[in-house]
GUNU-538997 format. One record per residue (C-alpha): x, y, z; residue in three letters. Coordinates in pm, whole numbers, plus 50000, padded with zeros to 5 digits. Example, Ala and Ser with C-alpha at 12.3 -4.5 7.8 and 13.67 -1.06 7.14 Angstrom:
residues 2
512304955050780ALA
513674989450714SER
//
This chain:
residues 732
858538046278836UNK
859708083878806UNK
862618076579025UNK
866028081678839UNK
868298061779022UNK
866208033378915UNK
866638041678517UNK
870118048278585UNK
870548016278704UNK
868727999278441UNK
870628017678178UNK
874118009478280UNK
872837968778297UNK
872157973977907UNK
875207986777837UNK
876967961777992UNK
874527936077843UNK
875247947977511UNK
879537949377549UNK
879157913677661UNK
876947900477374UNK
879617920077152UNK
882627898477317UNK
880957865777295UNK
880347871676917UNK
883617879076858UNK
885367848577033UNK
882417828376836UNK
883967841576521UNK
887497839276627UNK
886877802576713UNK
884927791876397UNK
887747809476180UNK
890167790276349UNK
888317759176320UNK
888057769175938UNK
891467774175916UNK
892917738176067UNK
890477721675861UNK
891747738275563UNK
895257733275628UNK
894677695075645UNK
892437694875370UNK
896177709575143UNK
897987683275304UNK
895707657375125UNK
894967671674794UNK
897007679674503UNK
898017715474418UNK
895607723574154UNK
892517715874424UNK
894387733574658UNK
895377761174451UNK
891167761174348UNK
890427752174721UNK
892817782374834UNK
890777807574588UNK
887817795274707UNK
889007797775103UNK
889957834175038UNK
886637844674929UNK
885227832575235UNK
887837842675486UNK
887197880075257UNK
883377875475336UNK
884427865475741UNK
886457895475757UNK
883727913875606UNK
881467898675872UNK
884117904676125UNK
884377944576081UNK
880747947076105UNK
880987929176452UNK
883987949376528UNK
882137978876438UNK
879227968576613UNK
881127961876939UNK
882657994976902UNK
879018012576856UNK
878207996977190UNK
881458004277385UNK
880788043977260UNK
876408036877356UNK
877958023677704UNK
880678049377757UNK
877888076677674UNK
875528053377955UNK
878468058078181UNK
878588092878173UNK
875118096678178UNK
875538077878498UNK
878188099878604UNK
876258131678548UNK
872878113078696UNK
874948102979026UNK
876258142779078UNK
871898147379014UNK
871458124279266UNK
874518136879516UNK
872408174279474UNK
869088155979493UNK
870138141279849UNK
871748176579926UNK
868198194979862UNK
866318163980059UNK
868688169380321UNK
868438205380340UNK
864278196880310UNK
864678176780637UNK
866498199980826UNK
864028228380771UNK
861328199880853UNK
863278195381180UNK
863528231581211UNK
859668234581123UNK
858738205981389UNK
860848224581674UNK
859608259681614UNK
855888246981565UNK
856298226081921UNK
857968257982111UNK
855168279481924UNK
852188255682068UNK
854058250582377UNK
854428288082447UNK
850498294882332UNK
849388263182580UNK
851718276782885UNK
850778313282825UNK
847258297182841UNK
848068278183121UNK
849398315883244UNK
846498334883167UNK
844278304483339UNK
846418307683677UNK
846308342083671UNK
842358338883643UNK
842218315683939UNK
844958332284139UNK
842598367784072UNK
839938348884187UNK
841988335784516UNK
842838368984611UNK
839318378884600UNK
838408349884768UNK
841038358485060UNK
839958396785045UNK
836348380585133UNK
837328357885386UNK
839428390685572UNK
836238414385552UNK
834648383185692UNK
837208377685976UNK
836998413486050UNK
832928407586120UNK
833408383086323UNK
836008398586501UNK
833718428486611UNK
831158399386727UNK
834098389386940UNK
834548420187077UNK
830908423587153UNK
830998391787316UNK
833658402787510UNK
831888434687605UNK
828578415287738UNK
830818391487915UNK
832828418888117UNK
829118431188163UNK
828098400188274UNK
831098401588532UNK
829878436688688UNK
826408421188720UNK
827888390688943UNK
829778413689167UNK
826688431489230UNK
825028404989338UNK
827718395489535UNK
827298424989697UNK
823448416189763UNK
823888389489907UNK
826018403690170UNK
823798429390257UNK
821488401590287UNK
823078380290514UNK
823988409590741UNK
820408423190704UNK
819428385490866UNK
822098388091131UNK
820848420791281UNK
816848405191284UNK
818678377691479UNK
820418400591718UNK
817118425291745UNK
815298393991797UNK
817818382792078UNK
817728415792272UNK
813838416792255UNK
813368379092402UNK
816028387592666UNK
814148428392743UNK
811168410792770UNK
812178382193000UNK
813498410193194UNK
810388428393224UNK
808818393293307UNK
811618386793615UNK
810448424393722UNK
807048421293665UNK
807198389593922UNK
809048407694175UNK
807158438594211UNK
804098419694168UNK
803508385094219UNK
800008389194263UNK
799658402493946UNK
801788371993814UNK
799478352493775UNK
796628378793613UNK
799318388793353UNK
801648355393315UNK
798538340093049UNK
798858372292839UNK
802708375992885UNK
802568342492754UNK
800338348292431UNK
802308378992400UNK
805548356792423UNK
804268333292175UNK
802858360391967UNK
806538372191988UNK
808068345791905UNK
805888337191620UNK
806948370591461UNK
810098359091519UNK
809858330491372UNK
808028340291082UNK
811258365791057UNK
813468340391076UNK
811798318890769UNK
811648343690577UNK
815218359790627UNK
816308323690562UNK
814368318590300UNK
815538353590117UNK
818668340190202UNK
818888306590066UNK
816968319389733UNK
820228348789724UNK
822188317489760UNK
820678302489455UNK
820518329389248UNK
824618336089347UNK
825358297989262UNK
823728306288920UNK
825168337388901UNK
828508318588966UNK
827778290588685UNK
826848318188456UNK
830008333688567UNK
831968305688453UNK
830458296588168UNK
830888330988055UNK
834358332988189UNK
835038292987990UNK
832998313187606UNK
835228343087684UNK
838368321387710UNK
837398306387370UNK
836168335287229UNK
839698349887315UNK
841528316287149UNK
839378317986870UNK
840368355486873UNK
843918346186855UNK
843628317686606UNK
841348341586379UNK
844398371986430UNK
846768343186322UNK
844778332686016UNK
844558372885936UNK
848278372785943UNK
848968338485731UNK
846248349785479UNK
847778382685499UNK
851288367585439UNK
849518341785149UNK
847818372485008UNK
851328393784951UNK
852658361984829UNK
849918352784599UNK
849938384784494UNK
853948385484421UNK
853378352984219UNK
850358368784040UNK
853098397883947UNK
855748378683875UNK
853198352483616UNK
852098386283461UNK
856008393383387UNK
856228359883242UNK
853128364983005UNK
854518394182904UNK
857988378582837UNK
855918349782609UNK
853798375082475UNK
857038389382353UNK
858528358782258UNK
855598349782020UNK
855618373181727UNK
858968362181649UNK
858518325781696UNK
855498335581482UNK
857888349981186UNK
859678313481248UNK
856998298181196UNK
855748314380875UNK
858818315980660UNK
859888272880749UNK
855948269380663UNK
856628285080313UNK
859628269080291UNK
857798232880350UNK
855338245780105UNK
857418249579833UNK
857788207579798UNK
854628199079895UNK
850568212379859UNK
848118218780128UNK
846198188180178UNK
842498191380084UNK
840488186680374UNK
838678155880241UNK
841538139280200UNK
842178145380528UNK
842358111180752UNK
840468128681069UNK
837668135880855UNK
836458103480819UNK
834218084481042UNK
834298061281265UNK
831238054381423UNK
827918045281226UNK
824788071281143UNK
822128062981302UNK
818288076081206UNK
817998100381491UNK
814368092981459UNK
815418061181620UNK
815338068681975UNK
815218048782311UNK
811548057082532UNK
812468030382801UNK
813328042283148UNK
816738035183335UNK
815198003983495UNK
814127989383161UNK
817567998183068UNK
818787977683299UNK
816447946583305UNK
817617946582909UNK
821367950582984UNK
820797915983159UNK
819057897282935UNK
821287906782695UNK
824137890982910UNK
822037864782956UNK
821237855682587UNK
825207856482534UNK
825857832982797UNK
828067857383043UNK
826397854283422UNK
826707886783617UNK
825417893283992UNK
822877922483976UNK
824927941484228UNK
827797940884008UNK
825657953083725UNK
824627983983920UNK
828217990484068UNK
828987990883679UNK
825698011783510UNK
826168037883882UNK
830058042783823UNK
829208053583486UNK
826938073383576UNK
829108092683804UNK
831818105783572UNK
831218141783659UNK
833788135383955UNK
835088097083830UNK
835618098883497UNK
837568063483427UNK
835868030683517UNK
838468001183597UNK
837257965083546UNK
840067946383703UNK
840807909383837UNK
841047876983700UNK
841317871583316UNK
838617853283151UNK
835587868983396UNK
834007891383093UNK
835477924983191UNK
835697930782808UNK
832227917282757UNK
830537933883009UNK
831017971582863UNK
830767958282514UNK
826937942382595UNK
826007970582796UNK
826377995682480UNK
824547972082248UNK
821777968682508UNK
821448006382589UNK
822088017282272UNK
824988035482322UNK
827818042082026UNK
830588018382153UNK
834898018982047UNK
837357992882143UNK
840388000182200UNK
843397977182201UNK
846247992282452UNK
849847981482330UNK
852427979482549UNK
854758002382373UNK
852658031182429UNK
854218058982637UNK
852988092082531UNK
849198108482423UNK
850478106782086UNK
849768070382119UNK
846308071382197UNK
845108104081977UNK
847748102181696UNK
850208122981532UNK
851468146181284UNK
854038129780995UNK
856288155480872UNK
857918136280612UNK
854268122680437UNK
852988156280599UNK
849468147980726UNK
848278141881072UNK
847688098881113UNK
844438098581376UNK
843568066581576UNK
839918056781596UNK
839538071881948UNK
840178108881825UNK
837838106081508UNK
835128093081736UNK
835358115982014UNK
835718145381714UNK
831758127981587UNK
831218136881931UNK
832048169881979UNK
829538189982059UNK
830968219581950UNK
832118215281622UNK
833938238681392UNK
833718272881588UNK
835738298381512UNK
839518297481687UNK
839078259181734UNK
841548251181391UNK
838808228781235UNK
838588227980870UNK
835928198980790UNK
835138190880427UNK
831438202380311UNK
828898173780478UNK
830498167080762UNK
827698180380991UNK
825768147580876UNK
828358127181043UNK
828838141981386UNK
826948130781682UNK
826688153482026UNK
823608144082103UNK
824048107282115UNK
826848084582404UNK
829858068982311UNK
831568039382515UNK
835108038482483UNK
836668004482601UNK
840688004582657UNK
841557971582681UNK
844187956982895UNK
845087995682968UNK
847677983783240UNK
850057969382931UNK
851838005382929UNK
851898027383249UNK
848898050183202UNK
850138074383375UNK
852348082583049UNK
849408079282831UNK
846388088882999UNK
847068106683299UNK
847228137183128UNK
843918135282936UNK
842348120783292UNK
843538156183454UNK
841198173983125UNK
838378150083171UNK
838288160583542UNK
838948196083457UNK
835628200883266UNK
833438190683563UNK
834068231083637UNK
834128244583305UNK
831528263483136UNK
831358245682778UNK
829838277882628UNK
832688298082737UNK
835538298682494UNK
838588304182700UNK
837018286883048UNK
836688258282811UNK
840048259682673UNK
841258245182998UNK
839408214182978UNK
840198207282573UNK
842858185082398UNK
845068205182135UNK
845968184181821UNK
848558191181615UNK
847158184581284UNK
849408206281077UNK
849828230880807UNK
848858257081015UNK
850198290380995UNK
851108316681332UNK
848398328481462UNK
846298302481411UNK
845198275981660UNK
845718241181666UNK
842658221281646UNK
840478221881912UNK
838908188082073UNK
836778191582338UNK
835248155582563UNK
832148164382677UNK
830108143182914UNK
828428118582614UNK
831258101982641UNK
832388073082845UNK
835798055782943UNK
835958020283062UNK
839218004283101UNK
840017967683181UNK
843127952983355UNK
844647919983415UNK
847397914183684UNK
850547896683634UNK
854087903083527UNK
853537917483223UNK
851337948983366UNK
851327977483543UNK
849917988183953UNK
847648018383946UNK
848618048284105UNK
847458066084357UNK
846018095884112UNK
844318066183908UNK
842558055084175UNK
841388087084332UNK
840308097883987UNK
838538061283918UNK
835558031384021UNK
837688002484056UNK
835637968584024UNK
837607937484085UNK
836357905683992UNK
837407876784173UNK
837427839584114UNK
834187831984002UNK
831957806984281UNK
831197782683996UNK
832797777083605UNK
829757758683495UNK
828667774283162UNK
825007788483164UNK
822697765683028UNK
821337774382693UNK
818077767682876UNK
818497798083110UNK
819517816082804UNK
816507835282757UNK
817567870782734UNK
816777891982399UNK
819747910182246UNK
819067948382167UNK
821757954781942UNK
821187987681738UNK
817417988381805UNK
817148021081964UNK
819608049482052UNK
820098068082415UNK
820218104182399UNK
822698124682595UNK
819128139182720UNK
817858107482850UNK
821048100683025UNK
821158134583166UNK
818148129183330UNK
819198095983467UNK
822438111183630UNK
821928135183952UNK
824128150784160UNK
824888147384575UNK
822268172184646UNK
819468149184576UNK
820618126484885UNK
818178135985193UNK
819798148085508UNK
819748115285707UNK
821058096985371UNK
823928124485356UNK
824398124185765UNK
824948086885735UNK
827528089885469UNK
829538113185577UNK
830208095185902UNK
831068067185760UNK
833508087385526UNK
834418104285847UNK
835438069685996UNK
836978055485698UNK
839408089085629UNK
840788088286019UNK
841638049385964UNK
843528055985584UNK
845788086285755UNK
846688060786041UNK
848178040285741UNK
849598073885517UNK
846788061785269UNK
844928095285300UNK
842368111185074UNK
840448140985059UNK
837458159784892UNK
837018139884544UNK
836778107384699UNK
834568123184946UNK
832288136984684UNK
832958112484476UNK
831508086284699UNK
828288109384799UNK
827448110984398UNK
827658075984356UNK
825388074984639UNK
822578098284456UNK
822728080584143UNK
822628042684239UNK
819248029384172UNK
816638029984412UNK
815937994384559UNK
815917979284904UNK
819017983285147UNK
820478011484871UNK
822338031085078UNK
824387997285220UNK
825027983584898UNK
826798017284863UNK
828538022685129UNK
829727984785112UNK
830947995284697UNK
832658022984788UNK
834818007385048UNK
835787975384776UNK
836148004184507UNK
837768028384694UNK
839438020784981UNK
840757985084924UNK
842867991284633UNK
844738018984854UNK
845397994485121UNK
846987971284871UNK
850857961184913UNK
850577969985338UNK
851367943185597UNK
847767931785768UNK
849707923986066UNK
851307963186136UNK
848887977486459UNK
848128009586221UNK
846907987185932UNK
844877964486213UNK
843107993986303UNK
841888006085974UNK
840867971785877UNK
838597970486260UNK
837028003186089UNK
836217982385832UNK
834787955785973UNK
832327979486203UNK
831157997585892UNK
830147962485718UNK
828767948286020UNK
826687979586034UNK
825527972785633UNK
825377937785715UNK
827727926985370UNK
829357893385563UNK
830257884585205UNK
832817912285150UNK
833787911385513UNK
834617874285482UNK
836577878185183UNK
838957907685308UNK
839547884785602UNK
841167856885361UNK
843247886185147UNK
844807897385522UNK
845977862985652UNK
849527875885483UNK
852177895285541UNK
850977916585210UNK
847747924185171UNK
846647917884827UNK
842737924584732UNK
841527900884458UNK
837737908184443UNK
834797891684519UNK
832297876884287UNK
828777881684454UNK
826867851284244UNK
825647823984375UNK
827257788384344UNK
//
């Protein structure tokens, strides 16, 4: 009630109250005068003079005592004209207050707008140099990487070269033997031709031996004859083994030959891969000047912003005062992001069940509420949230009315987990929307829900550099060691690429960042501007570890949004489809217990539930990355490609889904209905390139033996566009 315009306003309405009552009095007097006046004028006309003349006295005295009256009034009305005429100016002088008030509020929101600018360009230029001094990091660290990978080429191109030398040694050692073997073969051709001359000397010396003595013929022909045979034994015996020298110098030629080849076929692509690695040496040579121009030419920039800053700083100190001088710092427990959220729990109050018992809970809980879940959609749901180290959104899409907003909501109360709904509006198109922002006219910072839970969560807290400025006792209310749920529901209302895509790209960032190091970290935290900060000081720091959990559902019609691409890749998409049956679960088979509250999970515990792809054995890992293999050649056929996240993705979600029978088939058959199917979505079934990937398909499941989910992509494919609506795996 301190405003003046409104006392002003109320004081000009009695002055012109008060002039008004003044007039009416005076017309009542004027008339009842008059009224006086006739009556006494007809009263003379009737009576003789004496009453008149006694009548007239009498008359005066009260037309004296009316005038009397009448001055008074007059008086009266003129004290009021002067109260209003002084109101009026009052007025006058409180509207030329006013005119300067609105001057000095306008001036106030200018340097406000100023303030706003300056503070934006000031955290703008910190985050980008940041940003700068991040890329510069990672660019160093590409260089080395590339200076490695040369001094590694080099290696290997001496072992090429050595290989080289062995196989032009290998070649001299060939045409050696070469050269043995014709040696060989004309060593054998000589025994034949000594062996020819000696059988025809000797039948010579037979043919003489007969003439000069035939008598003696007969005496010598029995021992010419042994002596023949004898001969021609040794020549035989020559023979086999000249031959049989010969045909093993033909074998060992034809394996000198294969050798030969096959030494001749590795030096041919030794010599490719020679070229190819002297063409990589000269593109990583060309990358490495270039990276190390851009590395130059960021450093320049730095040092430009670097420059820029101290003056933006200056800015930024002298609109602060000047904001300061109309309004007080606000105390920080008065302070809207200091309050909580999320309950305190005794931490004494623990969960000691295992990840099965979990689990068996989870659906008795469900259960008990009356919501009927297949078990392999239970452990599609508790394994993608398990794998947020390289997924860290889980989408619950598909028909409305299935208990995609139930589901998360039961599993928290069942595990034990903190749990946060919420509620995406369709007007949303900016982070501000989901964290908050910072009112310059009320000047505080208005937080949602989300960021004062996920600042309980922080695990943190107020180090120094990070702007936070919690009252005394806040340490009681934050929670790092405990897991937080957050459900955004109906998330497709707005495009989430303007709302969440940007804190998706930080959630995936710090699955390489070292939490205990300060500036690694940096990369991977959300800046809030929470205001009345001066240069030099950081915004507020707010970093989303890994005890926390997304979960977003989405229903499908004309008043939502597709996911993109980046969604996807960065996301577990379970669809739920039209559900076999609609008959309500009996309140006999309702039998599960609720655990609401009874015990908290630890970030420990859940630790230890989550592993990574190295736990997979090698036949596990050999098996998946075929079918990978498969599935990636199909989705390039189709310009649906996707590359080492999905990959990896897929292998942890492999690791961490829980051990029963046919495990590794249940995943394989997940990860194509949560993976691949939504990127085939909106293609034409009946286009040869999209045929193909879906026969992929089909061979994979028919290896994993899931006719259910085979069946079902066969009905979304019958069209021209191939829409995936999810399958729901209970029974009838």
């Amino acid at each position: 009630m301190s405003d003046p315009n409104f006392w002003s306003i109320v004081s000009v309405a009695l002055a012109l109250a008060v002039t008004l009552i003044g007039a009416m009095l005076a017309l009542l007097a004027y008339g009842h005068h008059r009224r006086q006046a006739i009556r006494f004028w007809e009263r003379e006309q009737r009576l003789p003079d004496a009453t008149r003349l006694a009548n007239l006295q009498v008359q005066i005295e009260e037309l004296r005592d009316e005038y009397d009256t009448l001055k008074d009034n007059v008086f009266d009305a003129q004290q009021t004209i002067e109260a209003a005429e002084n109101q009026r100016q009052w007025m006058e002088d409180a509207k030329e207050e006013i005119a300067r008030l609105e001057e000095d509020k306008r001036e106030v929101a200018r340097i406000q707008n100023e303030l706003e600018t300056t503070q934006s360009q000031l955290a703008s230029l910190n985050e980008q140099k940041a940003n700068l001094d991040g890329e510069i990091a990672d660019r160093k660290s590409r260089l080395e990487e590339l200076d490695e990978k040369q001094r590694t080429l080099t290696r290997e191109l001496q072992d090429l070269e050595r290989e080289l030398e062995r196989a032009a040694a290998l070649r001299e050692e060939i045409t050696q033997l070469e050269d043995r073997k014709k040696a060989a073969q004309e060593q054998a051709e000589q025994l034949e031709q000594a062996a020819a001359q000696l059988k025809r000397k000797l039948e010579d010396q037979l043919d003489q031996q007969k003439r000069d003595a035939r008598e003696e013929a007969e005496r010598f022909e029995q021992a010419a004859a042994q002596a023949k045979r004898k001969l021609e034994d040794e020549l035989e015996q020559q023979k086999r083994a000249a031959k049989e020298e010969a045909d093993s110098l033909d074998r060992e030629l034809n394996d000198l030959k294969r050798r030969r080849e096959e030494s001749e076929s590795a030096a041919n692509k030794l010599q490719k891969s020679l070229d190819q690695l002297k063409n990589e040496k000269t593109d990583l040579e060309k990358e490495r000047r270039k990276l190390a121009s851009e590395v130059a030419e960021l450093e320049s920039k730095s040092n430009a912003l670097s420059a820029q800053i101290p003056t933006l700083e200056t800015m930024f100190d002298n609109l602060s005062s000047a904001v300061a001088q109309h309004d007080g710092p606000t105390k920080p427990e008065e302070n809207e992001i200091w309050q909580p959220v999320l309950p305190i729990v005794d931490p004494a109050r623990q969960s000691s069940r295992s990840e099965q018992e979990c689990l068996e809970d989870v659906e008795g809980s469900l259960r008990s509420h009356g919501l009927k879940f297949d078990r392999r959609t239970l452990y599609a749901f508790h394994t993608s949230l398990k794998t947020t180290d390289s997924s860290p959104l889980v989408t619950l899409a598909g028909v409305s009315g299935t208990g995609k907003s139930e589901l998360p909501r039961r599993y928290a109360e069942a595990t034990g987990m903190n749990f946060l709904n919420v509620a995406v509006q369709p007007r949303w198109d900016s982070p501000q929307d989901l964290f908050g922002f910072y009112d310059y006219l009320e000047r505080r910072f208005r937080p949602t829900d989300l960021t004062r839970a996920l600042i309980q969560m922080d695990p943190i807290g107020p180090e120094k550099n990070r702007g936070w400025d919690p009252p005394k006792g806040y340490e009681k209310q934050r929670l790092p060691n405990q897991l937080l749920l957050v459900l955004l529901d109906e998330m497709n209302l707005a495009r989430i690429e303007y709302y969440f895509s940007e804190f998706l790209s930080r959630l995936e960032t710090r699955r390489g960042v070292d939490a205990s190091n300060p500036q690694r970290r940096k990369l991977a935290e959300i800046p809030l501007d929470v205001g009345g900060r001066r240069s030099g000081q950081p915004p507020m720091q707010l970093f989303v570890d890994k005890n926390v959990l997304f979960v977003g559902t989405m229903n499908e019609d004309e008043t939502t949004q597709a996911l993109s691409d980046k969604v996807i890749d960065r996301a577990n998409v379970l669809r739920f489809g039209s559900p076999n049956s609609i008959v309500p679960v009996p309140a006999s088979e309702r039998n599960g217990r609720a655990t609401e509250n009874q015990s908290r999970l630890t970030r420990q515990t859940w630790k230890d539930w989550c592993k990574t792809s190295d736990s997979l054995s090698d036949e596990e890992r050999t098996t998946l990355l075929d079918c990978i293999g498969e599935l990636r050649g199909s989705m390039d056929q189709v310009n649906r490609p996707f590359a080492y996240r999905v990959a990896h993705s897929m292998l942890e979600y492999a690791a961490n889904y829980p051990d029963v029978e046919r495990r590794l088939d249940f995943v394989i058959a997940d990860q194509i209905e949560q993976k691949i199917l939504p990127k085939l979505m909106g293609l034409n079934p009946q286009d040869p390139s999209v045929q193909r990937a879906f026969g992929t398909i089909d061979r994979i499941l028919d290896k994993v033996d899931d006719d259910a989910l085979k069946t079902k992509i066969e009905v979304c494919r019958k069209d021209d566009y191939f829409q995936w609506t999810g399958i729901d795996r209970s029974e009838p």
